[in-house]
Every structure is written in structure tokens, then in C-alpha cells.
C-alpha positions in Angstrom: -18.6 -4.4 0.2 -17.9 -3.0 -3.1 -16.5 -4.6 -6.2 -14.1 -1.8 -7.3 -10.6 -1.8 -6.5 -9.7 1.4 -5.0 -11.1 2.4 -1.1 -10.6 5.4 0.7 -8.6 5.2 3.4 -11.2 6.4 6.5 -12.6 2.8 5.3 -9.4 1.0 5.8 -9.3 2.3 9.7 -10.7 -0.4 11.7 -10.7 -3.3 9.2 -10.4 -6.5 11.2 -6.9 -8.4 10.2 -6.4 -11.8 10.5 -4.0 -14.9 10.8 -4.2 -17.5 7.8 -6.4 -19.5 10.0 -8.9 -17.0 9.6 -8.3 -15.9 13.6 -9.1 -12.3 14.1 -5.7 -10.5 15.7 -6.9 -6.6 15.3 -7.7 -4.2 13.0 -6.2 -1.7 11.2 -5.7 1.9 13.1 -4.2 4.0 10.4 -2.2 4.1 7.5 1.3 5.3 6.9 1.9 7.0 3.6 4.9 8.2 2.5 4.8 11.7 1.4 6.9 11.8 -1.2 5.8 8.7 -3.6 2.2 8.6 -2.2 2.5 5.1 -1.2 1.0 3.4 1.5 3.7 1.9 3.4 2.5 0.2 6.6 -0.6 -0.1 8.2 -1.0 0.0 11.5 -2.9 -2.8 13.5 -3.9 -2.0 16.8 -4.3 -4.8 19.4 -5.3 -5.3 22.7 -6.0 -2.7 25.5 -9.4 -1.6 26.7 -10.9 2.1 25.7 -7.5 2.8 24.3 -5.8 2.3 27.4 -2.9 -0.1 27.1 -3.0 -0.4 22.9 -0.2 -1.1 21.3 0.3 -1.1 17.5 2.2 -3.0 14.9 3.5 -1.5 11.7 2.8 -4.1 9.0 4.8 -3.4 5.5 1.2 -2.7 3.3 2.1 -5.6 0.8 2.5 -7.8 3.4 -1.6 -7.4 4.2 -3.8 -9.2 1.5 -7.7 -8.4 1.3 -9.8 -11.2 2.0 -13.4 -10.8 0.6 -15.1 -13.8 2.5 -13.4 -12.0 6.3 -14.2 -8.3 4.7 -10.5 -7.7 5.9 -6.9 -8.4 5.8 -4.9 -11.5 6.5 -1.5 -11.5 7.5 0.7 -14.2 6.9 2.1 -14.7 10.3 0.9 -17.1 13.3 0.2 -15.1 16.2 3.3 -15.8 17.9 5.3 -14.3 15.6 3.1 -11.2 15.5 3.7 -11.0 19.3 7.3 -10.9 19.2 7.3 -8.3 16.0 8.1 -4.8 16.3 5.3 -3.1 18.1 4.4 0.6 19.6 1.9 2.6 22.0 0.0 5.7 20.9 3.1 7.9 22.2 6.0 6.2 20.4 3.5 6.0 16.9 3.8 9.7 16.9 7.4 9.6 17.1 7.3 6.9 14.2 9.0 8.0 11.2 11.0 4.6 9.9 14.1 5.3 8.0 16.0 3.4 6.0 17.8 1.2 8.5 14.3 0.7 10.3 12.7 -0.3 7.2 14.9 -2.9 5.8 14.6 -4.5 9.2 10.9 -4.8 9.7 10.5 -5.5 5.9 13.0 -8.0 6.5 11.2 -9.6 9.7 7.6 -9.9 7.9 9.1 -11.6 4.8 8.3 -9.0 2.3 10.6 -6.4 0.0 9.6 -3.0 0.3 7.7 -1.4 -2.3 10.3 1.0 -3.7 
């Protein structure tokens, strides 16, 4: 690990994230930037399925993730319940995936965290 701030993102993809008990529930997939400020504004942790088959993926607000240096990943303050029932989508619908404004303030809303802007 290195002790600057800043990482590219091809080293985000497929950081483990985990639950405040330091349980591992996946690992980030991808980012989502927005293309007008720059900012990252989700990432998206993959979970479950096997060779891709089955995945689904959660968009989860990017300051809702904070970097953990002793689990070398993210932790997400959620239990794992609550990250089951949360917004989630295969490998299809993540193409489709574009927010908006109405989408945003809801899963912002549902993870506990204002958006960036």
C-alpha cells in the first residue's frame, strides 16, 4: 500500500469492501464519474455470482465508502441486511445506469449520506 492520497482508479477495481465488523461483502467493480464535475459519484460493488454469472451490483454514493488501511479496502457503514435490501443491478441494467436527479436523492437518501454537489 502506498502512503499518498490519490490512486488511480484501475486500482480501486476489485478492492474488497467491508461491513463495520470488518466482514468482507464484495469488492468494488467500477467507478461512476460524473462527466461534467469529474467527481466520482458511486462505486460499484459487485457481489455474489460465480464467473460473472449471476452478479449483481450495488451503487454505493463514493462518500459513503471510507478506506480502511488495516483491511487494504473500504468499509461501508451498513449491516449486511440492509445492503441486501438496497438498490442493486446485473451487468445489463449497469449499462443502462445513468441516475438522475430523482434516482440520486433516493439512494443518497437510503445510505445516509448527502451527495457531493
Amino acid at each position: 500500500m502506498s502512503d499518498h492520497p490519490l490512486i488511480t482508479s484501475d486500482r480501486v477495481n476489485g478492492t474488497p469492501v467491508f461491513n463495520p465488523a470488518g466482514e468482507r461483502i464484495g469488492h468494488i467493480e467500477t467507478l461512476s464519474i460524473d462527466k461534467v464535475s469529474g467527481q466520482v459519484k458511486y462505486a460499484l460493488m459487485s457481489f455474489g455470482g460465480f464467473l460473472g454469472i449471476g452478479e449483481k451490483f450495488h451503487p454505493l454514493p463514493w462518500n459513503a465508502l471510507e478506506y480502511n488501511t488495516e483491511h487494504d479496502g473500504y468499509v461501508v457503514g451498513l449491516t449486511r441486511e440492509k445492503l441486501k435490501a438496497a438498490p442493486v443491478f446485473t451487468r445489463d441494467e449497469l449499462e443502462a445506469f445513468g441516475g438522475g436527479d430523482r434516482y440520486d436523492e433516493e439512494l443518497f437518501a437510503y445510505y445516509g449520506v448527502g451527495p457531493y454537489w
